[in-house]
C-alpha positions in Angstrom: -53.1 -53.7 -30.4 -54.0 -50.2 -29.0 -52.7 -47.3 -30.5 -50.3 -44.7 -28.0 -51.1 -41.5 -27.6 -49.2 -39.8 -30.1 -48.4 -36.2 -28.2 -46.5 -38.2 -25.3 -43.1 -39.2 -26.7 -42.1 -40.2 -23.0 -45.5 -41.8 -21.8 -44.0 -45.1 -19.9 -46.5 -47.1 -21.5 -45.4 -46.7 -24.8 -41.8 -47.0 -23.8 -42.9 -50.0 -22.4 -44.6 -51.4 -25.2 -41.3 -50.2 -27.3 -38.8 -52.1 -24.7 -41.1 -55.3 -25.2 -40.9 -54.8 -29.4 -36.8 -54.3 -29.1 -36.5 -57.6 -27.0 -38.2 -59.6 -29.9 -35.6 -57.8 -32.3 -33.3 -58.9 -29.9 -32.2 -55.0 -28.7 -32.4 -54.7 -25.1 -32.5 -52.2 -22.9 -29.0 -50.4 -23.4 -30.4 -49.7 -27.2 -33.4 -48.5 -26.7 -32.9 -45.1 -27.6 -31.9 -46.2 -30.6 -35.7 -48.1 -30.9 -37.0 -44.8 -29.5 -35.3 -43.1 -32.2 -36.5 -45.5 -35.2 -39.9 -45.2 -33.7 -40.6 -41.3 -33.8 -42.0 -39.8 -36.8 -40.2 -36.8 -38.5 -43.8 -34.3 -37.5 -42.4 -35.4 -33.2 -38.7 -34.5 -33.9 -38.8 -31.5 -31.9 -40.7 -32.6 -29.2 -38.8 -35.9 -28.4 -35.0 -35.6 -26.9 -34.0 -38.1 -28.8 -35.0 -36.5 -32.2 -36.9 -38.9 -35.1 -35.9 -41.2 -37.3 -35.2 -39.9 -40.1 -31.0 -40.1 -39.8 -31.9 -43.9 -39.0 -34.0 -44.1 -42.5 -31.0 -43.2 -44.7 -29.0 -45.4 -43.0 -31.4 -48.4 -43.2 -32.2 -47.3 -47.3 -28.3 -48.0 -47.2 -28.0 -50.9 -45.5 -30.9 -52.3 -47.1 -29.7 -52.2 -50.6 -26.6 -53.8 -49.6 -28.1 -57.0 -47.8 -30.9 -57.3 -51.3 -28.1 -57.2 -53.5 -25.8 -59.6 -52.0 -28.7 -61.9 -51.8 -29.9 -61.5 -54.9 -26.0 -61.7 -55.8 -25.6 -64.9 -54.4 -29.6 -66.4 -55.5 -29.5 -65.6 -58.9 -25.7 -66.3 -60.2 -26.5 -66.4 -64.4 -28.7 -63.1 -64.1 -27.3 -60.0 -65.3 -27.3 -56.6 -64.4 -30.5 -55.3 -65.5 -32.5 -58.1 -64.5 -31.0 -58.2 -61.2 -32.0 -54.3 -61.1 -35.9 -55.4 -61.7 -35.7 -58.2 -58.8 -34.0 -55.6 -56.3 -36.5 -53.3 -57.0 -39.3 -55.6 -56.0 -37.9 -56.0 -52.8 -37.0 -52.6 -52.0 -40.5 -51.1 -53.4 -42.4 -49.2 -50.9 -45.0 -51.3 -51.1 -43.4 -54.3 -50.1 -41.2 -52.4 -47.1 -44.9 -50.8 -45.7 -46.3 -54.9 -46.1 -43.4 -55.9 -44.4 -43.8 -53.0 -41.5 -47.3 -53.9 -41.1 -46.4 -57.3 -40.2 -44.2 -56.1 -37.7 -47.0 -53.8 -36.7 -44.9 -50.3 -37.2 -48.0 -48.4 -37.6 -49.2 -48.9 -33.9 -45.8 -48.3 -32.3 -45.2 -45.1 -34.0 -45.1 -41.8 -32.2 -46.7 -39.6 -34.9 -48.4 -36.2 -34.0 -51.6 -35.7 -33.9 -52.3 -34.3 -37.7 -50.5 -36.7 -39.0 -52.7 -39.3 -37.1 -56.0 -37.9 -37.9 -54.4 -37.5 -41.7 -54.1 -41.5 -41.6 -49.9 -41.3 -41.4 -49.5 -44.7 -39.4 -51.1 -46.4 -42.5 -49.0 -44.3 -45.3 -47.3 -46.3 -46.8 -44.0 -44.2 -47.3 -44.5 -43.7 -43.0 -44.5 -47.4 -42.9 -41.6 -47.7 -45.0 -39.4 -45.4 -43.6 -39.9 -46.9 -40.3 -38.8 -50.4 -41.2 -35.8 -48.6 -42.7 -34.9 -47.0 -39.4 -35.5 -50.2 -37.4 -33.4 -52.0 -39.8 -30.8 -49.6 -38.7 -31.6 -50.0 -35.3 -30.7 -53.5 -35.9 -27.4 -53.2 -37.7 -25.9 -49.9 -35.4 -26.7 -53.2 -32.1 -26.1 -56.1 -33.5 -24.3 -55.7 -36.6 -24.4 -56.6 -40.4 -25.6 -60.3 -39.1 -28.3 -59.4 -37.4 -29.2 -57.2 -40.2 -29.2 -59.5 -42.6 -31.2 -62.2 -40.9 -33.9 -59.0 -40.2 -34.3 -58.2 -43.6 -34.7 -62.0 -44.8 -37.2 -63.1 -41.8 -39.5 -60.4 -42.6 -38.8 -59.1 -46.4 -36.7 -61.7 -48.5 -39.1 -64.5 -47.3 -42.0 -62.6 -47.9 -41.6 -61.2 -51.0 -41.8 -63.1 -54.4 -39.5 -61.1 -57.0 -41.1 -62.8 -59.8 -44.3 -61.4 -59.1 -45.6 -58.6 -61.1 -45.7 -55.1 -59.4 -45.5 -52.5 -62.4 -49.2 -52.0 -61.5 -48.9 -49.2 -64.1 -48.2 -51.1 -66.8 -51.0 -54.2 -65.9 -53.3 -51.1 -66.0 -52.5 -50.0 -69.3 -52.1 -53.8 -71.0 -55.5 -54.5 -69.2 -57.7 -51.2 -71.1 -55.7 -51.4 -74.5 -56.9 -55.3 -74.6 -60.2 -55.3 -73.3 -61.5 -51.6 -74.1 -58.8 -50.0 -77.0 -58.3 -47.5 -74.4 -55.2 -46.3 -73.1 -55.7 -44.9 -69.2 -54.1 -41.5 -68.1 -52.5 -39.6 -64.8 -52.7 -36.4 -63.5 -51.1 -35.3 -60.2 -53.4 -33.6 -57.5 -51.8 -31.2 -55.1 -48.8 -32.2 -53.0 -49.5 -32.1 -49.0 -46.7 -32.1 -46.3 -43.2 -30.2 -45.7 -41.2 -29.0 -48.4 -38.2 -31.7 -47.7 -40.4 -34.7 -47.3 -43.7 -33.8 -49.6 -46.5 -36.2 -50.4 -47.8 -36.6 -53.7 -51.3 -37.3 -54.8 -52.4 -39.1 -58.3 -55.6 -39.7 -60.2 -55.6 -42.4 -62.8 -58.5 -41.9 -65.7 -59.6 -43.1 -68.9 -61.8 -41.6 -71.6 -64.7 -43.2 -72.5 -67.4 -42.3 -75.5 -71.0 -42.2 -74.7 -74.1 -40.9 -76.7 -73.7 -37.5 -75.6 -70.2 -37.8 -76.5 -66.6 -38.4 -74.0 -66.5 -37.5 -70.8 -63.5 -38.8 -68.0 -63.8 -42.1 -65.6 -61.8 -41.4 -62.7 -60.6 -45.3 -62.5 -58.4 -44.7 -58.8 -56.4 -42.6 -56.5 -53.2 -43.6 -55.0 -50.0 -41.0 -53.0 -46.8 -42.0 -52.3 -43.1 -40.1 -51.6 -42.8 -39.4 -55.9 -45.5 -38.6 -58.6 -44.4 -41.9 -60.1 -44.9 -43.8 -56.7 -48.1 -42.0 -56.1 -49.1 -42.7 -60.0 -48.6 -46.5 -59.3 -50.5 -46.5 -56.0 -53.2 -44.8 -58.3 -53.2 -47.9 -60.6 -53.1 -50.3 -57.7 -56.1 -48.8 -56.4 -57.6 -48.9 -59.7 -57.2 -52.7 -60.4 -58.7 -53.4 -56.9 -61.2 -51.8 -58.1 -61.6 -53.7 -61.2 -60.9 -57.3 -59.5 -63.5 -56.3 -56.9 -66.8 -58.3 -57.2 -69.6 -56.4 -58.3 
């Protein structure tokens, strides 16, 4: 699917392409603004009318809670608090909100601008995130708490598997204490972006001893909305690397 041009907010094409993405949410035409809306990136705001979606993202964070806990509520009825916390957390991780954007193909509808393009912003994670937040709240402000609810489990409560491991972190760590008696470290890179919505970079590395003594392995590189989102993209990214064949 081609990519819009992301300096024309009110190219018809792309409002096209938007009106044809609402009717398979079921939003038609009286709420497209409101797709419009969910579908502008925060670095647009001031060029589109209809401002961006970040209003629509703290609704959807919202709304999004609510619908995984009362599933999870209902699912899981001899779990207590605390491991109910863990599941939710699984579902609402930004990695699995950006997996579930991508399937709906987020990135190539967003109206971004033109750094933020060039920068790689419709594959950024938290971007992709933020967006299926605001289109969940697209949903629920149209169609109601329903609607929402069969939204989030078509394309994130069917998708995800709770039980799976996603503390990448802490596979990292268990992985170089058992194989290598190491233990792996972090340390943040400088922060890019606004001051209200900054992105923060991490480098996970590990010491290891040679003959000419220790030196530093940079074992991966990850961002994300938090140093301790972009610490666990870091470990991610470092277990590809490890799983990859060589």
């Amino acid at each position: 699917m081609s990519q819009i041009n992301p300096t024309t907010v009110q190219d018809e094409a792309w409002h096209e392409r938007l009106r044809a993405f609402g009717a398979r949410l079921g939003l038609g035409e009286g709420h497209h603004e409101l797709v419009v809306r969910a579908l502008t990136h925060r670095s647009l705001g001031e060029e589109s009318p209809l401002g961006d979606n970040e209003r629509l993202e703290f609704l959807g964070d919202t709304i999004l809670a609510l619908i995984v806990c009362e599933h999870l509520f209902h699912t899981y009825p001899t779990h207590a608090e605390g491991q109910l916390t863990k599941l939710k957390q699984r579902y609402v991780s930004e990695p699995s909100l950006a997996e579930a954007a991508i399937s709906l193909e987020l990135g190539t509808l967003l109206a971004i601008a033109p750094g933020d393009d060039v920068a790689g912003g419709r594959e950024r994670p938290s971007t992709l995130s933020d967006a299926f937040e605001a289109v969940l709240a697209a949903v629920y402000l149209s169609l109601g708490l329903e609607a929402a609810r069969e939204f989030v489990r078509i394309h994130l409560i069917d998708r995800v598997d709770p039980h799976v491991v996603w503390d990448y972190k802490s596979r990292l760590q268990e992985l170089y204490q058992d194989k290598y008696s190491a233990t792996p470290f972090y340390r943040s890179a400088p922060s890019e972006g606004p001051a209200h919505a900054p992105i923060f970079h991490s480098q996970v590395v590990v010491h290891t001893a040679g003959e000419s003594g220790s030196s530093e392995q940079l074992l991966g590189e990850g961002s994300g909305r938090s140093k301790k989102l972009a610490e666990q993209e870091a470990a991610r990214n470092a277990l590809e690397r490890l799983e990859r064949p060589t």
